[in-house]
C-alpha positions in Angstrom: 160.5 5.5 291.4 159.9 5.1 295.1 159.3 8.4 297.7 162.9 8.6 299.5 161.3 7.2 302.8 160.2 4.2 301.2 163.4 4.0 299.7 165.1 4.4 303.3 162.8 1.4 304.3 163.5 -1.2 301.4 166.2 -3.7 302.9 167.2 -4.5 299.0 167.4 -0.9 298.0 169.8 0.0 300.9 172.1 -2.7 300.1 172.0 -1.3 296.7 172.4 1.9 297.6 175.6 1.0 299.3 177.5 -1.9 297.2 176.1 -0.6 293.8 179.3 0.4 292.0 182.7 -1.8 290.5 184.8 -0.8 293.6 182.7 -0.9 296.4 181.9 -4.8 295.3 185.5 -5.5 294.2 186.9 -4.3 297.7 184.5 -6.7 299.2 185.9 -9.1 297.1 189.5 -8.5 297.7 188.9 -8.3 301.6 186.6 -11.8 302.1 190.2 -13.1 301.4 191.5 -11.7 304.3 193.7 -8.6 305.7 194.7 -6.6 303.6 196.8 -3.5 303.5 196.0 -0.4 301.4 198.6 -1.1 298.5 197.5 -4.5 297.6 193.6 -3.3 297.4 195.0 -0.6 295.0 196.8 -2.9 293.2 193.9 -5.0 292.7 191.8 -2.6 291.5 193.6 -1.2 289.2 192.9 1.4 287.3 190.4 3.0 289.7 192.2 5.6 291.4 193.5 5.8 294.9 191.4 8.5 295.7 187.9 6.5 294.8 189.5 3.6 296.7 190.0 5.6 299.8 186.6 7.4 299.6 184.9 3.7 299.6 187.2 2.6 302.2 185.4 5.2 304.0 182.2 4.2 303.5 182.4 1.1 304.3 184.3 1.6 307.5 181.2 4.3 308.0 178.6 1.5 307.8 181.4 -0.9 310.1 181.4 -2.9 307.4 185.3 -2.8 307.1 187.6 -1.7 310.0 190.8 -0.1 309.4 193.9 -0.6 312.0 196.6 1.8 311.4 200.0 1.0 313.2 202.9 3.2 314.0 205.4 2.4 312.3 207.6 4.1 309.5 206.7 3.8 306.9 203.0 3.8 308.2 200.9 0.6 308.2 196.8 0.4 307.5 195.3 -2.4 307.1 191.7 -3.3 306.4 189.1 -6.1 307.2 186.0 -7.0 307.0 183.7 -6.9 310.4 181.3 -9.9 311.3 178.7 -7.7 309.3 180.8 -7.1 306.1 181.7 -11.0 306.1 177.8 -11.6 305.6 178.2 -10.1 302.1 180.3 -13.7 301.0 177.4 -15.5 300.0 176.2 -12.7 297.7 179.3 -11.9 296.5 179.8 -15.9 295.7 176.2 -15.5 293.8 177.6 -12.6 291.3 181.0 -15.2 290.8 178.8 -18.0 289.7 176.3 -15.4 287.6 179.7 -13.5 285.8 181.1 -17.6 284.9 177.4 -18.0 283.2 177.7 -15.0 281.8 181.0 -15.4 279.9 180.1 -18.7 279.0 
């Protein structure tokens, strides 16, 4: 196992670090579609609560990989998308698609 620093260092570890769980990857997923607001992200992922779907949410818009626009309206309005950085995640996303068809196969 690697000293934290070196772990802080490691370009492969940090992106681990960040997208290594279901929901974190599925959200990806769901948003390299396009917009989209809180309810159909939840119903997507499905059945991994709201409350682990918001705490990613705000993660990623931490690392500006996602940006979230809320409007004023009633009922209230949030919608999510991925940044110029969180759109560089498609071509390994696209990767783990064509690895899960070989895998069920």
């Amino acid at each position: 196992m690697q000293p934290m620093h070196q772990k802080e260092l490691c370009p492969v570890a940090r992106v681990a670090e960040l997208l290594g769980d279901e929901c974190t990857l599925l959200l990806i997923r769901d948003l390299l579609g396009g917009t989209k607001r809180f309810s159909e992200l939840e119903a997507s992922l499905t059945p991994i609560s709201s409350r682990t779907i918001t705490n990613k949410l705000k993660i990623l818009e931490g690392e500006r990989i996602i940006t979230r626009t809320a409007f004023k309206e009633r009922p209230p309005r949030v919608e999510y998308k991925l940044t110029k950085q969180g759109l560089r995640f498609s071509g390994l996303i696209e990767e783990m698609r064509k690895c899960g068809k070989l895998l069920t196969r």
